[in-house]
C-alpha angles and dihedrals in degrees: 000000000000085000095053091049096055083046090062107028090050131069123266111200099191086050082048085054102041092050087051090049098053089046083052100037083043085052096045096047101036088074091180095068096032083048106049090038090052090043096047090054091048085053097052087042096060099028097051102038084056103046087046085051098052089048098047142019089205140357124222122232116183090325091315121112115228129188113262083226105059094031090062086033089056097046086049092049086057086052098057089066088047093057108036090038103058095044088034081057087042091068098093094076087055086058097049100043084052090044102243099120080056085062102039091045085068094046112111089259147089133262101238086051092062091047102056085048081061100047096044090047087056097046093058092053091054085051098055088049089044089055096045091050083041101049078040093054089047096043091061095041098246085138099037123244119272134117091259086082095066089061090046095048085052085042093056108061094057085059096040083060102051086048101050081052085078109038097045086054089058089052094047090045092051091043102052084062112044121088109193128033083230082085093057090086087055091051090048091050105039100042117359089062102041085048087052111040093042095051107093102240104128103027137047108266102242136117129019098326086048087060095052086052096058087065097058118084096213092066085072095062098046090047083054096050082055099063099050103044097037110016102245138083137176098228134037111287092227085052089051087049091043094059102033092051092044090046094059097037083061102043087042092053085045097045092049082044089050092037087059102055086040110142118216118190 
């Protein structure tokens, strides 16, 4: 008994992998989704680089010039994470309304086991979408050509991962709670949104919208992204890694919390 009990109280890091694997292996083969997110990268990718570029021949970072175009294709590549990491954490409510968390509640293992197989599962999902906007990005010379970019691609996926943590725990929080799909439209509209548009992807953070950015956690991702992929942020580096860490250690504690008072009819 006391076996079975440590079993199901401790961690179990192949249970973690194998639940990451099935969100990964569920995204790969479900091409509608994988289609219509990459697709919905590669538009903002194209649409919004453009539009920055007509309306500017530069834009100014903290006294440095940065490309229109890599200024709008690093910001994309943050929202990526935004998107597919709030529904991917979502997820969980997919799994209890089918009848597969009942199934996995039972399992030997605990529950924060099964949501950090989640999370994980999620990140690396993020990770796939951030590398295709990234090599896209490349491939049409929004970040130059040199072999510089070789070392930031490598760089970005570890970033991309810190700041999924804390996304993903958002989704997971919000999911664990809702009860119906029909609530998906008020999440989209009440905090995906906000996060997005005040976020300061797609516009230089000043003025009064650029103080409303700075209280959104989310900023901090984008501007790191930034200074990876182009060199240039608008706040300290330590101060982006602060807040986004911070960020995803919080949402993460909240989200196992949430997990384990989890109901599941």
């Amino acid at each position: 008994m006391s076996d079975l009990n440590v079993i199901k109280t401790g961690l179990n890091f192949e249970a973690i992998w194998i639940l990451a694997r099935r969100e990964i292996y569920e995204f790969w083969r479900n091409k509608t989704r994988l289609i219509s997110s990459i697709v919905q990268g590669i538009l903002f990718l194209f649409v919004f680089s453009s539009a920055l570029q007509t309306s500017s021949s530069s834009v100014l970072i903290n006294g440095v010039s940065v490309d229109p175009r890599a200024y709008a294709a690093s910001g994309i590549a943050a929202i990526v994470i935004l998107f597919t990491g709030i529904f991917g954490g979502m997820g969980v409510m997919r799994d209890k309304m089918f009848g597969f968390m009942k199934e996995l509640i039972v399992a030997p293992v605990s529950r924060r086991t099964l949501m950090l197989g989640k999370t994980l599962g999620v990140a690396l999902q993020t990770l796939i979408q951030v590398f295709i906007i990234v090599i896209l990005g490349v491939i049409f010379g929004y970040f130059g050509y040199n072999l510089i970019l070789i070392l930031k691609i490598i760089l970005i996926l570890p970033v991309a991962l810190l700041a999924s943590i804390g996304i993903v725990g958002l989704g997971l929080t919000i999911s664990t709670r809702m009860r119906d799909f029909q609530s998906f439209g008020l999440i989209q509209t009440f905090i995906v949104m906000p996060m997005f548009l005040v976020s300061g992807a797609f516009y230089v953070i000043s003025g009064p919208l650029g103080i409303v950015a700075m209280f959104n956690p989310f900023t901090y991702s984008v501007d790191l992204f930034r200074a990876v992929l182009v060199g240039a942020s608008f706040f300290p580096i330590w101060l982006d890694f602060l807040i986004v860490g911070a960020f995803g250690t919080i949402l993460i504690l909240l989200g196992a919390r949430s997990f384990n008072t989890m109901e599941v009819k």
